[in-house]
C-alpha positions in Angstrom: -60.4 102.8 -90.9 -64.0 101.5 -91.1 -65.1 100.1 -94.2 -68.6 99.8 -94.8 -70.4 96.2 -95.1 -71.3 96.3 -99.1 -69.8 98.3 -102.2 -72.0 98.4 -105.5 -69.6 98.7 -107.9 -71.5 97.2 -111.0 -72.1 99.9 -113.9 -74.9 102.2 -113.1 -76.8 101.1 -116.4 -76.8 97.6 -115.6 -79.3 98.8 -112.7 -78.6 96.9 -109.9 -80.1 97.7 -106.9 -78.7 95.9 -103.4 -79.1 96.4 -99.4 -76.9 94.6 -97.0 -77.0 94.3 -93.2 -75.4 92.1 -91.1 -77.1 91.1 -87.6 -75.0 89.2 -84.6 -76.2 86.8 -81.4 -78.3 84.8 -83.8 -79.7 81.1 -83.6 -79.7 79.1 -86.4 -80.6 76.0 -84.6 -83.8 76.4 -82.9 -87.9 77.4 -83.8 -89.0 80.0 -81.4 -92.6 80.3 -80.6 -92.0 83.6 -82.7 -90.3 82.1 -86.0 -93.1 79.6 -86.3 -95.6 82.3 -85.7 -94.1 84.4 -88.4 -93.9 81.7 -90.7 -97.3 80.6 -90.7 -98.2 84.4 -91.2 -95.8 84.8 -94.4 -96.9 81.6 -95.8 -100.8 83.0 -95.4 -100.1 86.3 -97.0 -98.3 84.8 -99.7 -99.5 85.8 -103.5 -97.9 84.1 -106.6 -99.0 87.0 -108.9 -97.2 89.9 -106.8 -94.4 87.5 -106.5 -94.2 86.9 -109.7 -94.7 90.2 -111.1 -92.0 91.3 -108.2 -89.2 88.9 -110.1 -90.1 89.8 -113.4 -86.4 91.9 -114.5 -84.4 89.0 -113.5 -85.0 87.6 -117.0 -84.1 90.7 -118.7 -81.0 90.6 -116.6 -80.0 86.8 -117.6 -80.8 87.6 -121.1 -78.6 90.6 -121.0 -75.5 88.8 -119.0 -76.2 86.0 -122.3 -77.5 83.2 -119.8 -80.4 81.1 -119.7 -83.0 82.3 -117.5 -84.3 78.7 -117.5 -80.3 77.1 -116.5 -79.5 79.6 -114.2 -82.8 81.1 -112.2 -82.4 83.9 -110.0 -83.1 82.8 -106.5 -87.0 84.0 -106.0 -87.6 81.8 -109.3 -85.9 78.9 -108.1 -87.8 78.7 -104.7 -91.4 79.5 -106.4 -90.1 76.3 -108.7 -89.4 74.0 -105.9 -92.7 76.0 -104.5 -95.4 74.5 -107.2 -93.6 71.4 -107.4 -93.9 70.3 -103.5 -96.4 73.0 -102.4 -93.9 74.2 -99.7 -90.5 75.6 -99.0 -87.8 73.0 -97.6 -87.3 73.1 -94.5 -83.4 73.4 -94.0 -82.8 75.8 -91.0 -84.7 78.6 -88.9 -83.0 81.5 -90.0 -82.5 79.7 -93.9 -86.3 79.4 -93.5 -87.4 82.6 -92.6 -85.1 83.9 -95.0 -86.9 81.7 -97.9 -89.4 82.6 -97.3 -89.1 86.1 -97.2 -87.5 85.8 -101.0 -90.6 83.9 -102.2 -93.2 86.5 -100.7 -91.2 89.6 -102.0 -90.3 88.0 -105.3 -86.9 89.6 -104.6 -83.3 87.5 -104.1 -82.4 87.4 -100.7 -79.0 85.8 -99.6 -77.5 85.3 -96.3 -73.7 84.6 -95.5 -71.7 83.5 -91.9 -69.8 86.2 -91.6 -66.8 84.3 -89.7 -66.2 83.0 -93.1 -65.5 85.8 -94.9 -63.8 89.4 -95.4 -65.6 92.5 -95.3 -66.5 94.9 -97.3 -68.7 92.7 -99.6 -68.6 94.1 -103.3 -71.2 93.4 -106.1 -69.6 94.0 -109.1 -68.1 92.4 -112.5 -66.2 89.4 -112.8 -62.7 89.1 -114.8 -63.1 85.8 -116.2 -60.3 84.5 -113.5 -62.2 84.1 -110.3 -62.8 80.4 -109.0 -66.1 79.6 -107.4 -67.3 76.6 -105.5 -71.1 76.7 -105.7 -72.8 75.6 -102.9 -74.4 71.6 -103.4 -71.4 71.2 -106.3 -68.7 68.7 -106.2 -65.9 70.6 -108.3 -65.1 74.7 -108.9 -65.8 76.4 -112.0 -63.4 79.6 -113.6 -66.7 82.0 -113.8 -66.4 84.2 -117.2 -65.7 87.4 -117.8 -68.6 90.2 -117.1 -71.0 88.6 -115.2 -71.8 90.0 -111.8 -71.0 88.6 -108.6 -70.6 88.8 -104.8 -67.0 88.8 -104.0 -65.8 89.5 -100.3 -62.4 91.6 -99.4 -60.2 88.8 -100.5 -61.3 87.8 -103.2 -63.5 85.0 -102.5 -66.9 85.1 -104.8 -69.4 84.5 -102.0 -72.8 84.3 -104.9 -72.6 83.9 -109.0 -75.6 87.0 -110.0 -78.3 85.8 -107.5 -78.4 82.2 -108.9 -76.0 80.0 -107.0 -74.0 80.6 -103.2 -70.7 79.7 -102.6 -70.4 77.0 -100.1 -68.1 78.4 -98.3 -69.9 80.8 -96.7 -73.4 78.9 -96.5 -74.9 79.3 -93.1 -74.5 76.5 -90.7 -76.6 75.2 -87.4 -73.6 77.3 -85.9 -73.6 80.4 -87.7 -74.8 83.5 -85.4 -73.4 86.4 -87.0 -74.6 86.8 -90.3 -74.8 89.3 -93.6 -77.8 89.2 -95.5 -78.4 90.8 -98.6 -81.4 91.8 -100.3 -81.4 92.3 -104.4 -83.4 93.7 -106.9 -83.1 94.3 -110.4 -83.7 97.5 -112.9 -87.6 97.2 -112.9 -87.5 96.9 -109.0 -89.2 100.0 -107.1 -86.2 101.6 -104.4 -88.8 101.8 -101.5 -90.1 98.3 -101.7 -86.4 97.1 -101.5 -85.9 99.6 -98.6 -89.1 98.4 -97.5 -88.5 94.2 -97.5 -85.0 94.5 -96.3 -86.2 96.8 -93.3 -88.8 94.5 -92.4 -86.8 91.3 -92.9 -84.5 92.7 -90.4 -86.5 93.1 -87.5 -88.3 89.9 -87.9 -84.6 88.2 -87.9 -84.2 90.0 -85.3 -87.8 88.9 -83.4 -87.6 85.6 -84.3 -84.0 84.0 -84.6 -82.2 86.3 -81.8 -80.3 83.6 -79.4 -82.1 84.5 -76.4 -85.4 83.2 -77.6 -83.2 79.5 -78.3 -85.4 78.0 -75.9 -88.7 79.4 -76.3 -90.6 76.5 -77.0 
């Protein structure tokens, strides 16, 4: 029986809005002529105000889950932090970069999973106050609590805690090829500009980090 890649199955009047795809034969090892090319075009066309006014719900939504926007920052808010601290993205991967950048431009939260290391379908929904998690760049695993939302594969396994922290499990590697990415709004976020940065995130993976352009120079 086919089961389809993501399930929202968060409350409808929390307001979470979510697209998923998942792309295969990918390189996550090498900068194509066309990934640099794209980056230098989505680093030009970046604008902090549309970014900015782009992540605004993600607050509301930490206040609302009673967390600190300030201890745990959705992803967009994170990367325009490290942003206007260093004046540029780190550079940790092609297809982590392209990603990143993609997040920071769209002021949406953009995650990205090997998909050899997990079980589809991929639910967002509400935690029990029982599921482990081992965030990615942490040394131990946490219990998360009850009623916040969360990424959790077929299994069981929480792949992201709300859109703050991945697990490690799952974070890509110079390796991973097949990959689900998801792309997350919040309540205030417009349905056709989520359709929108998903659709053209996905062909520019596609155009940039496919494995036959590996040794495009």
């Amino acid at each position: 029986m086919f089961n389809p890649v993501f399930r929202l199955n968060t409350p409808a009047n929390l307001g979470l809005q979510a697209i998923a795809f998942s792309l295969h034969a990918l390189d996550n090892q090498h900068y194509s002529s066309a990934l640099k090319n794209s980056l230098t075009r989505l680093r030009g066309l970046f604008d902090i105000q549309h970014s900015l006014r782009q992540m605004e719900g993600f607050n509301a939504l930490r206040v609302r889950m009673g967390r600190s926007p300030k201890r745990f920052p959705a992803s967009p808010q994170a990367l325009l932090d490290h942003y206007l601290r260093k004046g540029a993205l780190r550079s940790i991967a092609p297809i982590v970069e392209l990603y990143n950048q993609w997040s920071l431009n769209s002021g949406l939260s953009i995650g990205a999973h090997d998909l050899q290391r997990l079980h589809l379908p991929v639910s967002l929904t509400l935690t029990q106050g029982s599921e482990p998690f081992h965030g990615l760049g942490s040394a131990t695993s946490q219990i998360l609590p009850n009623g916040e939302y969360a990424y959790i594969d077929a299994r069981g396994q929480v792949l992201c805690r709300m859109e703050y922290r991945q697990c490690a499990a799952t974070a890509l590697t110079p390796e991973s090829s097949t990959v689900l990415f998801i792309v997350q709004g919040h309540p205030g976020t417009e349905p056709e500009y989520l359709q929108q940065v998903a659709r053209d995130l996905k062909a520019d993976l596609m155009h940039c980090c496919a494995s036959n352009l590996s040794r495009v120079a």
